[in-house]
ChimeraX commands (.cxc) that place a marker at each C-alpha (Angstrom):
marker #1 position 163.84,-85.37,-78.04 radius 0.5
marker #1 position 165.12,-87.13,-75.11 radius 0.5
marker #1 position 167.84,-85.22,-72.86 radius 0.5
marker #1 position 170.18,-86.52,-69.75 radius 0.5
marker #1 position 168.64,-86.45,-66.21 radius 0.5
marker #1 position 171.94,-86.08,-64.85 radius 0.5
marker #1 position 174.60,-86.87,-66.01 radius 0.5
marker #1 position 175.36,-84.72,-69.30 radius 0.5
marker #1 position 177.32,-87.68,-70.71 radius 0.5
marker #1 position 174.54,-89.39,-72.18 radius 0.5
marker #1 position 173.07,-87.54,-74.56 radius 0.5
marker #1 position 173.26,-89.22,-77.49 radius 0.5
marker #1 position 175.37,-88.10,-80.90 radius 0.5
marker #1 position 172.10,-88.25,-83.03 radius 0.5
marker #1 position 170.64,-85.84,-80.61 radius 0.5
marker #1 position 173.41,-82.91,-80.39 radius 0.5
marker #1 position 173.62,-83.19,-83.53 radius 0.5
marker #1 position 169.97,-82.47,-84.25 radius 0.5
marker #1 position 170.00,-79.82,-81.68 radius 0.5
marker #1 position 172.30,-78.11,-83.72 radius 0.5
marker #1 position 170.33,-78.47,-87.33 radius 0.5
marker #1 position 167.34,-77.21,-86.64 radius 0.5
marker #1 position 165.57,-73.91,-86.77 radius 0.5
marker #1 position 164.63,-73.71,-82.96 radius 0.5
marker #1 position 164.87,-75.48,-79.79 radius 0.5
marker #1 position 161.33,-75.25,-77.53 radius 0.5
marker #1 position 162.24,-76.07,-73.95 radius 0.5
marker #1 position 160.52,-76.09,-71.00 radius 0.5
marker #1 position 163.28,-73.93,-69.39 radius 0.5
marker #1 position 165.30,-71.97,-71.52 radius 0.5
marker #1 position 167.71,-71.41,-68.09 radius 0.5
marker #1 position 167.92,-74.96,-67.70 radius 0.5
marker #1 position 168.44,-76.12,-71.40 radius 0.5
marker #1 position 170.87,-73.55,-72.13 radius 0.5
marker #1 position 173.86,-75.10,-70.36 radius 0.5
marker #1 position 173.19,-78.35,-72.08 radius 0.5
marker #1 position 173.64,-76.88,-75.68 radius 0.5
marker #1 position 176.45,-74.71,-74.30 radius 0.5
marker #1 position 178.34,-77.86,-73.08 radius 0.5
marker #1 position 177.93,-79.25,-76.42 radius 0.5
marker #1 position 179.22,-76.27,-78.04 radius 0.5
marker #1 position 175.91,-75.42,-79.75 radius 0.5
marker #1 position 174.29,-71.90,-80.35 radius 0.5
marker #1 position 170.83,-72.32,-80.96 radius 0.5
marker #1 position 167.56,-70.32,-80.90 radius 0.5
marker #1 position 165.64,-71.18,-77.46 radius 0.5
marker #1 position 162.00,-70.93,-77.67 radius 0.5
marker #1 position 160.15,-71.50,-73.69 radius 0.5
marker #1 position 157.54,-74.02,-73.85 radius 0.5
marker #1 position 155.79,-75.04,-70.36 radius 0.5
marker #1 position 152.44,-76.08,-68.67 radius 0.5
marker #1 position 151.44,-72.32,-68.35 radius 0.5
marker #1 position 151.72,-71.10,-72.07 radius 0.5
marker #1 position 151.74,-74.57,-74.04 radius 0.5
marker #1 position 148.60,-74.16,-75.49 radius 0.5
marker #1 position 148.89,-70.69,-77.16 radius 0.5
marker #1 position 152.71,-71.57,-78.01 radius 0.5
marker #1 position 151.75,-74.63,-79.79 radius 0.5
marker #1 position 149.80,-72.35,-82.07 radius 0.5
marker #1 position 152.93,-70.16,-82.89 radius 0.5
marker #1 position 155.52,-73.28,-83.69 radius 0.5
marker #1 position 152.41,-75.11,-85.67 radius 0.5
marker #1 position 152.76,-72.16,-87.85 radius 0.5
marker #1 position 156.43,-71.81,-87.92 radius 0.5
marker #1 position 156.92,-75.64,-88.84 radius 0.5
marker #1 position 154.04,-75.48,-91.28 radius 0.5
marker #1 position 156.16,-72.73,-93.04 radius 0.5
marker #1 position 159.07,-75.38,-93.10 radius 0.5
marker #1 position 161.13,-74.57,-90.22 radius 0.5
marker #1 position 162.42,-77.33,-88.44 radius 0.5
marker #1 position 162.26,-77.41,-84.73 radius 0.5
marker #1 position 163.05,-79.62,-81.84 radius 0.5
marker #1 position 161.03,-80.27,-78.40 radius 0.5
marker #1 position 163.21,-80.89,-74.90 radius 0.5
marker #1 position 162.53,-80.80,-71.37 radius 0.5
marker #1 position 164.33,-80.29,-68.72 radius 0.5
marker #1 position 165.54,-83.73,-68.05 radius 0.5
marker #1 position 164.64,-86.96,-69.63 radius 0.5
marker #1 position 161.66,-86.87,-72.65 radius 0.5
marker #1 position 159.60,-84.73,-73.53 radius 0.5
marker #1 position 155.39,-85.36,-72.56 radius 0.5
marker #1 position 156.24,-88.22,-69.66 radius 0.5
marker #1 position 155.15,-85.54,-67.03 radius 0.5
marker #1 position 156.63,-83.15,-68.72 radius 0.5
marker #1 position 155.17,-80.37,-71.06 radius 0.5
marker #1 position 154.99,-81.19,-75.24 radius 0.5
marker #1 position 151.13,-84.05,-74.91 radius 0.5
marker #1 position 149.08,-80.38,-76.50 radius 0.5
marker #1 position 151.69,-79.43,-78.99 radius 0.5
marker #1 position 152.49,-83.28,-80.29 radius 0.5
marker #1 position 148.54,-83.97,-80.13 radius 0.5
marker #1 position 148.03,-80.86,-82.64 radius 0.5
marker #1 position 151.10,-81.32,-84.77 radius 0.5
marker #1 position 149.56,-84.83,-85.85 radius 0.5
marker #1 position 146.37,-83.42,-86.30 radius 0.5
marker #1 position 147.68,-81.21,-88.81 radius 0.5
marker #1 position 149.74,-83.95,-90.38 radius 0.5
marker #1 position 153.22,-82.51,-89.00 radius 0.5
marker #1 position 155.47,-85.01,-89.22 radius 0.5
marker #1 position 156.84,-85.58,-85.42 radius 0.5
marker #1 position 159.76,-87.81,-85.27 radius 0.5
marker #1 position 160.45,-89.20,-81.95 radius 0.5
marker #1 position 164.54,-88.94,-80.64 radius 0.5
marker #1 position 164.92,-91.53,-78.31 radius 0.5
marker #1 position 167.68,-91.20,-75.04 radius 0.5
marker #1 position 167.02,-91.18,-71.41 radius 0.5
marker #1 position 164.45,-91.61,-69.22 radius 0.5
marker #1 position 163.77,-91.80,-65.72 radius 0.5
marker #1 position 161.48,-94.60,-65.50 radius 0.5
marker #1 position 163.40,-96.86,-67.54 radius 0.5
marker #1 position 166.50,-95.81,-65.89 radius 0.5
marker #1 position 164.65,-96.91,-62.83 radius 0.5
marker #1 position 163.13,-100.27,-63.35 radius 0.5
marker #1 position 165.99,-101.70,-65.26 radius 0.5
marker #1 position 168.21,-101.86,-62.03 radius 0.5
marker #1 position 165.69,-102.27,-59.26 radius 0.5
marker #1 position 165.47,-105.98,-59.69 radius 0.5
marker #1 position 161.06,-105.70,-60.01 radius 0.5
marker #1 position 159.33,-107.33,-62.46 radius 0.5
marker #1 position 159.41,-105.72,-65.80 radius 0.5
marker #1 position 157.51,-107.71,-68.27 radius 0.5
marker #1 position 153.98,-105.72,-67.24 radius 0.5
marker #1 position 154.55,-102.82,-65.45 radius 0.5
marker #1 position 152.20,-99.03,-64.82 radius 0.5
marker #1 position 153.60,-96.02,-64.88 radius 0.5
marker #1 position 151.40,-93.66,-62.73 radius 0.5
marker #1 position 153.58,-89.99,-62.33 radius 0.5
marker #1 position 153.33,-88.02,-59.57 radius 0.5
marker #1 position 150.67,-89.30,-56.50 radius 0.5
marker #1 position 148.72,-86.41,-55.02 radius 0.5
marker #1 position 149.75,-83.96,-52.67 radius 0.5
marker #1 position 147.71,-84.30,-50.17 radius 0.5
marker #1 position 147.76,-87.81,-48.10 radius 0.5
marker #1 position 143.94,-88.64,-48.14 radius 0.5
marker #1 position 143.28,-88.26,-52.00 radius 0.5
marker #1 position 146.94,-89.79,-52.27 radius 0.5
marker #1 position 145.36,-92.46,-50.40 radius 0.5
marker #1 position 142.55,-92.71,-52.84 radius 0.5
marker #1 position 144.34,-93.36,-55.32 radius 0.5
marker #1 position 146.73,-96.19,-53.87 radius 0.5
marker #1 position 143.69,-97.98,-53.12 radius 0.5
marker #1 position 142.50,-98.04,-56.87 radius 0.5
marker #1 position 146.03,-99.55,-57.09 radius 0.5
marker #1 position 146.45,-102.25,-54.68 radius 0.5
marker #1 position 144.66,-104.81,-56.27 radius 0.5
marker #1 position 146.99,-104.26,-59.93 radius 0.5
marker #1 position 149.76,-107.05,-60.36 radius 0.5
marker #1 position 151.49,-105.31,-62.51 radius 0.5
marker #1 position 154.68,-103.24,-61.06 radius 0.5
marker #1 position 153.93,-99.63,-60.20 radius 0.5
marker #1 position 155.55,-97.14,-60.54 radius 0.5
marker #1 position 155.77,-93.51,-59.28 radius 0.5
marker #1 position 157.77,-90.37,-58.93 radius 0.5
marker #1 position 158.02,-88.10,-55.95 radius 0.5
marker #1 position 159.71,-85.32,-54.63 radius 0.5
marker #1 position 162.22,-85.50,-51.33 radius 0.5
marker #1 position 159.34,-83.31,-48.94 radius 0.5
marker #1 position 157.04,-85.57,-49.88 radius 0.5
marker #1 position 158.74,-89.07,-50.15 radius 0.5
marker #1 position 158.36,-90.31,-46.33 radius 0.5
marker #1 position 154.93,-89.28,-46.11 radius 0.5
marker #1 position 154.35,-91.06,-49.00 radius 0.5
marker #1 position 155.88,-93.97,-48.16 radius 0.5
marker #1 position 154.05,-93.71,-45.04 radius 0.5
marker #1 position 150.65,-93.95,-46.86 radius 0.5
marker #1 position 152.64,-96.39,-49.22 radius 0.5
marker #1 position 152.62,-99.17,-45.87 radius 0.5
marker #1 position 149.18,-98.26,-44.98 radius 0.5
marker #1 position 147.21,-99.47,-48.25 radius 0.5
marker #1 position 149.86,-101.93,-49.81 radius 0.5
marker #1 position 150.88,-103.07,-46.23 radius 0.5
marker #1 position 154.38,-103.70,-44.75 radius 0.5
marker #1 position 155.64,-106.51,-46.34 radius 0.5
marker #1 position 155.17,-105.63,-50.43 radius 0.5
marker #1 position 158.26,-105.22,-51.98 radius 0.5
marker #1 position 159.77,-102.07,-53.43 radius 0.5
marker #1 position 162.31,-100.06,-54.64 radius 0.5
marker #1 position 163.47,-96.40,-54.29 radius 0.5
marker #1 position 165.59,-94.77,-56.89 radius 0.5
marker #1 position 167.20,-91.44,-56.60 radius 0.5
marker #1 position 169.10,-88.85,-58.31 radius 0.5
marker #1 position 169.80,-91.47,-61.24 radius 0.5
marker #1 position 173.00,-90.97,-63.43 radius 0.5
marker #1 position 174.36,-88.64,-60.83 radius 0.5
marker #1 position 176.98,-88.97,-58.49 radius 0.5
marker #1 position 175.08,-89.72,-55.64 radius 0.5
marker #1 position 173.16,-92.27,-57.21 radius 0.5
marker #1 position 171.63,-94.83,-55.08 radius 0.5
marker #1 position 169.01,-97.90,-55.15 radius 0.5
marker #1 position 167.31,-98.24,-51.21 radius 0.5
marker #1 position 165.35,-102.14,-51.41 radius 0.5
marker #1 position 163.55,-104.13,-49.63 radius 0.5
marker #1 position 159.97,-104.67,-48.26 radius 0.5
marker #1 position 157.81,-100.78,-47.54 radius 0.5
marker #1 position 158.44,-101.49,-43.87 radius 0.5
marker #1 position 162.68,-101.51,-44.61 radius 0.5
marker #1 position 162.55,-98.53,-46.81 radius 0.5
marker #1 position 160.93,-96.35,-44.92 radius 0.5
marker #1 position 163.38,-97.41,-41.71 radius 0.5
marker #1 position 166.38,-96.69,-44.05 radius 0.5
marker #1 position 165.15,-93.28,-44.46 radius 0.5
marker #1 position 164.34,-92.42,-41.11 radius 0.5
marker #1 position 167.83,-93.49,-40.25 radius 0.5
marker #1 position 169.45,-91.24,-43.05 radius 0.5
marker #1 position 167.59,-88.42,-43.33 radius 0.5
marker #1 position 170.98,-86.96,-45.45 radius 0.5
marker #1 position 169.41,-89.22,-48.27 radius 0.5
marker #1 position 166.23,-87.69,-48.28 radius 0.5
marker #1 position 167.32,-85.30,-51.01 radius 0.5
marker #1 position 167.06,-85.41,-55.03 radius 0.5
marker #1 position 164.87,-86.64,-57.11 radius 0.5
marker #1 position 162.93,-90.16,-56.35 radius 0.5
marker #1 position 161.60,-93.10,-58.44 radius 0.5
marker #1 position 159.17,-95.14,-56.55 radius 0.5
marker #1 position 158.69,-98.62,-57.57 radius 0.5
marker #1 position 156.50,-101.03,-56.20 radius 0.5
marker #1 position 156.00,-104.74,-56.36 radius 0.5
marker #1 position 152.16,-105.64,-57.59 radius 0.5
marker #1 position 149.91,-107.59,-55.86 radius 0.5
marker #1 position 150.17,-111.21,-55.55 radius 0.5
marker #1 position 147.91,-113.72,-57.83 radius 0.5
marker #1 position 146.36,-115.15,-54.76 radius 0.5
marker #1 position 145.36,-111.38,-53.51 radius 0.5
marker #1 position 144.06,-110.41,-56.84 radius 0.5
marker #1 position 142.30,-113.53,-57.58 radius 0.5
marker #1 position 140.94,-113.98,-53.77 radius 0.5
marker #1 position 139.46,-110.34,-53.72 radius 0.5
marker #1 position 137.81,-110.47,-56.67 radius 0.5
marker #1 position 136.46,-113.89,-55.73 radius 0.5
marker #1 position 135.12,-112.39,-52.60 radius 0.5
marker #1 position 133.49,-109.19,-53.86 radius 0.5
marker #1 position 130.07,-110.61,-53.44 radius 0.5
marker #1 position 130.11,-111.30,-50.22 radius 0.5
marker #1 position 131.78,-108.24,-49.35 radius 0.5
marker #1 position 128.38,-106.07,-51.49 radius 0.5
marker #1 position 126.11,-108.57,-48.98 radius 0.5
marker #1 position 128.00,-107.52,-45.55 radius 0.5
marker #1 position 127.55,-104.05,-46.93 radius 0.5
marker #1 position 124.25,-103.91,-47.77 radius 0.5
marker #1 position 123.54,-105.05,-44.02 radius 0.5
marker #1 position 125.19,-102.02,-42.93 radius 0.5
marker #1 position 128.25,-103.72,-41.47 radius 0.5
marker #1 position 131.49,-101.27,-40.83 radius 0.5
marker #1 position 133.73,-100.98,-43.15 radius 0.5
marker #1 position 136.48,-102.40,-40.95 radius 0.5
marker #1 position 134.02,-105.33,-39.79 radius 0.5
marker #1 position 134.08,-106.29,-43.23 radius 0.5
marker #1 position 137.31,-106.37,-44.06 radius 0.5
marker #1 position 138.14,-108.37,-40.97 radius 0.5
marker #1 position 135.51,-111.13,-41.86 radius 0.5
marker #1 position 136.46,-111.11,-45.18 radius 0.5
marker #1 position 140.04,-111.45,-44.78 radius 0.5
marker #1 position 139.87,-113.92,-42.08 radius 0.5
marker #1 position 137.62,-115.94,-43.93 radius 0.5
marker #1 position 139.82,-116.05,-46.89 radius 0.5
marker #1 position 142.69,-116.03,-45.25 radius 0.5
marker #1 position 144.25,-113.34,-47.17 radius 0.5
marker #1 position 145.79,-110.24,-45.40 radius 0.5
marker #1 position 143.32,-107.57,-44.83 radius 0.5
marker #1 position 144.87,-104.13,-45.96 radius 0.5
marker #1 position 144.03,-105.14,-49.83 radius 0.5
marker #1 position 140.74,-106.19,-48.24 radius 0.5
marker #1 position 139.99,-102.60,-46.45 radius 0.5
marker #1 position 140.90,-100.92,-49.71 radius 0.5
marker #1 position 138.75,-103.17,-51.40 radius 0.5
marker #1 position 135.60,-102.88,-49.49 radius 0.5
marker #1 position 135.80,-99.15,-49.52 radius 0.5
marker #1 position 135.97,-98.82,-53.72 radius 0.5
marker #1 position 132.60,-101.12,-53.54 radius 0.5
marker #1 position 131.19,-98.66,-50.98 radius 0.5
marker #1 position 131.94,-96.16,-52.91 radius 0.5
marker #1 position 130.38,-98.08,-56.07 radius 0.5
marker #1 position 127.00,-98.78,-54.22 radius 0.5
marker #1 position 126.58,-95.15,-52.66 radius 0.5
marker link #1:1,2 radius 0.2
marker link #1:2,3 radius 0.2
marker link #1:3,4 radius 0.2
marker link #1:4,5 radius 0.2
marker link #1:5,6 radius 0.2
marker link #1:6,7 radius 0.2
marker link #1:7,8 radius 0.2
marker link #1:8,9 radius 0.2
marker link #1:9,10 radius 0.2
marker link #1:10,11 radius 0.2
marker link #1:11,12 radius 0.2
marker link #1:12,13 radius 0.2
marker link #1:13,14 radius 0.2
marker link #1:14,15 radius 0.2
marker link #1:15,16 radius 0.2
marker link #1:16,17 radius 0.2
marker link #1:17,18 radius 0.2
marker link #1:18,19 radius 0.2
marker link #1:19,20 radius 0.2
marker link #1:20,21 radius 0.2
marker link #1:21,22 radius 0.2
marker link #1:22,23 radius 0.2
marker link #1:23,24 radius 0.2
marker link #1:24,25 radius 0.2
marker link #1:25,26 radius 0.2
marker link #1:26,27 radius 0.2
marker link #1:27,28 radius 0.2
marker link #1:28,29 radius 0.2
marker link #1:29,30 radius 0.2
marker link #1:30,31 radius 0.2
marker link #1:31,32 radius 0.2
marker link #1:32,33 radius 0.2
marker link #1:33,34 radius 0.2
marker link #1:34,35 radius 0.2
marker link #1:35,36 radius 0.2
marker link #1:36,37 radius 0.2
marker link #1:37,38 radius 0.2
marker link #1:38,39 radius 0.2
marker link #1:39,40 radius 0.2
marker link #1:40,41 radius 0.2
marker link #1:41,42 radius 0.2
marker link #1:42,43 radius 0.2
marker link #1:43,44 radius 0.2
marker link #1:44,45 radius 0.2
marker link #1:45,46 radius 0.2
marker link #1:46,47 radius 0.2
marker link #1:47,48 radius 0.2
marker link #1:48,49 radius 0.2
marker link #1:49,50 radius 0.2
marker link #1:50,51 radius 0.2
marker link #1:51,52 radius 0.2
marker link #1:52,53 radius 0.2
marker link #1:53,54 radius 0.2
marker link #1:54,55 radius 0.2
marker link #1:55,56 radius 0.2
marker link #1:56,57 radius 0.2
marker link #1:57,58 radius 0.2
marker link #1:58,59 radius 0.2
marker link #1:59,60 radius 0.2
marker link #1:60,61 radius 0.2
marker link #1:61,62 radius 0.2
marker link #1:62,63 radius 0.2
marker link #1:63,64 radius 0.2
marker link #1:64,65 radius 0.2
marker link #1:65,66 radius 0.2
marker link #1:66,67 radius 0.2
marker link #1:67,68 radius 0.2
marker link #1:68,69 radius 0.2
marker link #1:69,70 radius 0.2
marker link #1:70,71 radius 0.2
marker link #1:71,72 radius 0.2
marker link #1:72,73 radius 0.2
marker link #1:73,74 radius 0.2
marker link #1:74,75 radius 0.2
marker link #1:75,76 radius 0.2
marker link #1:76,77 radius 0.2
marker link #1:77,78 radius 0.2
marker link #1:78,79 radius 0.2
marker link #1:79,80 radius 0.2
marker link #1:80,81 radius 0.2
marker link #1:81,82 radius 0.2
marker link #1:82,83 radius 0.2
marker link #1:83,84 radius 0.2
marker link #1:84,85 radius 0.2
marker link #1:85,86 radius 0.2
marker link #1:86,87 radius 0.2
marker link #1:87,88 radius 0.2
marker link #1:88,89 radius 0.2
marker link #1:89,90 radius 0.2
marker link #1:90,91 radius 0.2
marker link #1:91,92 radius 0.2
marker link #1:92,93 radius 0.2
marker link #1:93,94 radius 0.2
marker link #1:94,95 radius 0.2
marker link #1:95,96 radius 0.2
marker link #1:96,97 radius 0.2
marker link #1:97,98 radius 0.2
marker link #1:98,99 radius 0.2
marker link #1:99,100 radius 0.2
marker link #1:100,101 radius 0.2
marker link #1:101,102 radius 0.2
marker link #1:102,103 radius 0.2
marker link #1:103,104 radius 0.2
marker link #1:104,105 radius 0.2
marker link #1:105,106 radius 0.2
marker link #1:106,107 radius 0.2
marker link #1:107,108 radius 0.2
marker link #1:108,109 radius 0.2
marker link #1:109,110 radius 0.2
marker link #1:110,111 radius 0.2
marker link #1:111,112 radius 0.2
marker link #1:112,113 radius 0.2
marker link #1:113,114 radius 0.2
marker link #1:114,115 radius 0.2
marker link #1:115,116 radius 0.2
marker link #1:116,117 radius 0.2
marker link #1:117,118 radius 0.2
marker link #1:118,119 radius 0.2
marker link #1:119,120 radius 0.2
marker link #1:120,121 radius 0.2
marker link #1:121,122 radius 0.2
marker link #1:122,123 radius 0.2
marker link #1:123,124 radius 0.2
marker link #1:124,125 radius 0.2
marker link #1:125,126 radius 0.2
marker link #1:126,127 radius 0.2
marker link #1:127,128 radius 0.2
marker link #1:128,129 radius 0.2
marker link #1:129,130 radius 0.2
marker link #1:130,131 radius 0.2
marker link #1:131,132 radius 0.2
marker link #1:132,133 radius 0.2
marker link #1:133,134 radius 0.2
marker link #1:134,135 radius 0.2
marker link #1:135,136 radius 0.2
marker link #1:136,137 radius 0.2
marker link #1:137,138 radius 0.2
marker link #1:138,139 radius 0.2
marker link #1:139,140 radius 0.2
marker link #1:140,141 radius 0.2
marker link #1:141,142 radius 0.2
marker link #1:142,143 radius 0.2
marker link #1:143,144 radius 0.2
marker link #1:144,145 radius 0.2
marker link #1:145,146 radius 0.2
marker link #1:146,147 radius 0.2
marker link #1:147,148 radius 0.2
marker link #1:148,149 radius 0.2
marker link #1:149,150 radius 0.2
marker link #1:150,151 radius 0.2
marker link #1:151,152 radius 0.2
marker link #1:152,153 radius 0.2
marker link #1:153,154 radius 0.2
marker link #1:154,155 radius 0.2
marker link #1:155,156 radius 0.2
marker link #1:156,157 radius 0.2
marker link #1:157,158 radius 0.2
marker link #1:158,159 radius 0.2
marker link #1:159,160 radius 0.2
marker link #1:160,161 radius 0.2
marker link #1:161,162 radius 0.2
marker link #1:162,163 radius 0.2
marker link #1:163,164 radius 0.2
marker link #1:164,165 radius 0.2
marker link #1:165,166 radius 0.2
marker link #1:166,167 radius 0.2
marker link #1:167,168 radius 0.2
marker link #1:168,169 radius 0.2
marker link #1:169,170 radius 0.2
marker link #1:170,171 radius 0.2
marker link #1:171,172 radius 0.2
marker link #1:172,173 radius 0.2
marker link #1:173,174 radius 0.2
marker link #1:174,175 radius 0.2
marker link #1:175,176 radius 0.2
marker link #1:176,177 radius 0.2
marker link #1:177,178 radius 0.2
marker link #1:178,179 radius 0.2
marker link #1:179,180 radius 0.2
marker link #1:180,181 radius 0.2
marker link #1:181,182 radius 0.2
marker link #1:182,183 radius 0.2
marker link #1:183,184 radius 0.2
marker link #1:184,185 radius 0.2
marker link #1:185,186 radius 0.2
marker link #1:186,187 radius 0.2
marker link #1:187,188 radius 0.2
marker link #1:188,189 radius 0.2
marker link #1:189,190 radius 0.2
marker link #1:190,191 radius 0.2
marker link #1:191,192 radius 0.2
marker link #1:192,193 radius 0.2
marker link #1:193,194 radius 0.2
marker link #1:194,195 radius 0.2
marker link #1:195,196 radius 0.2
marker link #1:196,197 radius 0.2
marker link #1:197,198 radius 0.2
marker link #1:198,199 radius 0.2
marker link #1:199,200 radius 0.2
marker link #1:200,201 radius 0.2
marker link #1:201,202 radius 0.2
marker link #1:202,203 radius 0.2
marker link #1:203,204 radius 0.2
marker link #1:204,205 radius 0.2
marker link #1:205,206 radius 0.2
marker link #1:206,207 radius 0.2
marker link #1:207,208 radius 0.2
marker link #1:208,209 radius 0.2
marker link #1:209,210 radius 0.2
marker link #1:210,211 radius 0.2
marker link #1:211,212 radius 0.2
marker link #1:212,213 radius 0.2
marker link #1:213,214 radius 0.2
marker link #1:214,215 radius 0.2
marker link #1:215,216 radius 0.2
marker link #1:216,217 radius 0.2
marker link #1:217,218 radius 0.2
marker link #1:218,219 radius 0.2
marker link #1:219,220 radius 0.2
marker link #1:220,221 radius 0.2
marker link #1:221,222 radius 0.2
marker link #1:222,223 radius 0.2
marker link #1:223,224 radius 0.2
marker link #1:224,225 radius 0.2
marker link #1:225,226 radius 0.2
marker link #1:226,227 radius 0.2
marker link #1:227,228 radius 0.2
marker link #1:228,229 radius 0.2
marker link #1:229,230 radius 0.2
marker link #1:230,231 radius 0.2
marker link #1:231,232 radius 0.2
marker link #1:232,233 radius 0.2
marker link #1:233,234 radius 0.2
marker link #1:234,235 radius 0.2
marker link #1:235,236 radius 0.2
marker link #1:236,237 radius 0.2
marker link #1:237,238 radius 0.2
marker link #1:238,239 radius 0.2
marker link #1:239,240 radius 0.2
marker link #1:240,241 radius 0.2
marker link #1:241,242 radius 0.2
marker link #1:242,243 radius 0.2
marker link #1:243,244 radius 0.2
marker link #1:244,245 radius 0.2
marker link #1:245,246 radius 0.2
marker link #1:246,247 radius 0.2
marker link #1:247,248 radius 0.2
marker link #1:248,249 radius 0.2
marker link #1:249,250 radius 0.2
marker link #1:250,251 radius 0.2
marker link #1:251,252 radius 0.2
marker link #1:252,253 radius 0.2
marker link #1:253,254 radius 0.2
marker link #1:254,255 radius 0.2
marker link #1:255,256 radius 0.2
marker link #1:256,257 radius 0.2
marker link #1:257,258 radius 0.2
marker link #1:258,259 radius 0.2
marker link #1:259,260 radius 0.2
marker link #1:260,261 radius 0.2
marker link #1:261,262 radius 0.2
marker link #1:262,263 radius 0.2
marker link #1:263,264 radius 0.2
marker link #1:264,265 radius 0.2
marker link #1:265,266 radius 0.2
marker link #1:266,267 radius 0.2
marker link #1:267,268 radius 0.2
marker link #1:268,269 radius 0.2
marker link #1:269,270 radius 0.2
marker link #1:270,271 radius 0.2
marker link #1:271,272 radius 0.2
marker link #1:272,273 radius 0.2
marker link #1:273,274 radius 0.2
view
């Protein structure tokens, strides 16, 4: 069952009043849900349900429910299983032929995309990139050849160094848009290319606070198309032994394509041939 991620306003009238008709609630934090079903002026049985004890309390409410209690499955904001807890406890439910039914309401990717002015029609949702800048890295280059747009969350410690490795693989100039502490009263859209973001943030630190949606533009047809196109030559120049940055200059110049999504590009076929 989906929940507000702010603003308390939105929950929806089928959901209170499920929350108040069945047997048992399982949240992810009782602390946090609590308020919620207090504000709505609803008493209910609050079971904890998170990444550390999911797996043996999916056990206990699979044998609650198949005794014919009733229970409902929240997180802390927004639904349940999109990097949040609820993906073991769903996955066994159906396997026992538990009927799940799915409550619809907010979410923070939706939320997100629907009023950053990106391209919706095809669009990845990827969570949370990695701590750490060089397997966060990693990743983005997997991603900079996708057309689709991509999206990400991110917390406010992390968000300028991410945006930082953001400009390095998808270069300067790609299009993007960062979302933060949607439905609330400080909510705010920052657009523009990578390059204008990450200025906006440097010159208001104050907003680097909340909770972030990143969304990014995909790659062109021309850079998706021309890198593919090129991937043989790019195997040849690295079979002579040619650096990595060699390459992509030659490669890029040749094509006349920019050569970040080149770089990226050579180094996942490096990677492929070692």
């Amino acid at each position: 069952m989906a929940t507000p991620i702010g603003n308390l306003k939105d929950i929806t009238q089928r959901a209170a009043e499920v929350l108040e008709s069945v047997d048992w609630v399982a949240a992810e934090d009782t602390r946090h849900t609590r308020p919620l079903l207090q504000s709505l002026g609803i008493n209910q049985s609050l079971i904890s349900l998170h990444d550390h004890n999911e797996a043996h309390r999916s056990l206990q409410l699979l044998e609650r429910l198949q005794q014919g209690e009733i229970g409902a499955l929240v997180s802390d904001a927004g639904t349940p299983l999109i990097n949040d807890p609820g993906y073991h406890l769903v996955k066994l439910l159906r396997q026992h032929n538990i009927t799940v039914v799915p409550i619809p309401g907010p979410s923070a990717v939706i939320t997100a995309l629907c009023a950053a002015g990106l391209p919706t029609d095809r669009f990845s949702y990827e969570g949370f990139l990695p701590a750490k800048s060089v397997k966060r890295v990693q990743v983005l280059q997997g991603l900079v050849e996708d057309m689709r747009t991509l999206v990400f969350y991110e917390s406010p410690h992390r968000i300028q160094a991410t945006l930082v490795d953001l400009k390095s693989v998808m270069g300067a100039s790609r299009t993007m848009s960062v979302a933060r502490e949607l439905t609330k009263k400080f909510e705010q859209f920052v657009s523009g290319s990578i390059e204008e973001v990450i200025y906006y943030f440097e010159q208001h630190p104050d907003k680097v606070r909340g909770e972030f949606v990143l969304m990014v533009g995909g790659a062109s047809e021309k850079e998706a198309v021309a890198l593919s196109e090129w991937d043989s030559l790019i195997k040849v120049l690295l079979q002579q032994n040619l650096p990595v940055k060699q390459i992509s200059e030659i490669v890029a110049d040749y094509a006349g394509i920019k050569k970040k999504p080149v770089y990226s590009r050579v180094l996942e076929l490096k990677a492929l041939i070692e």
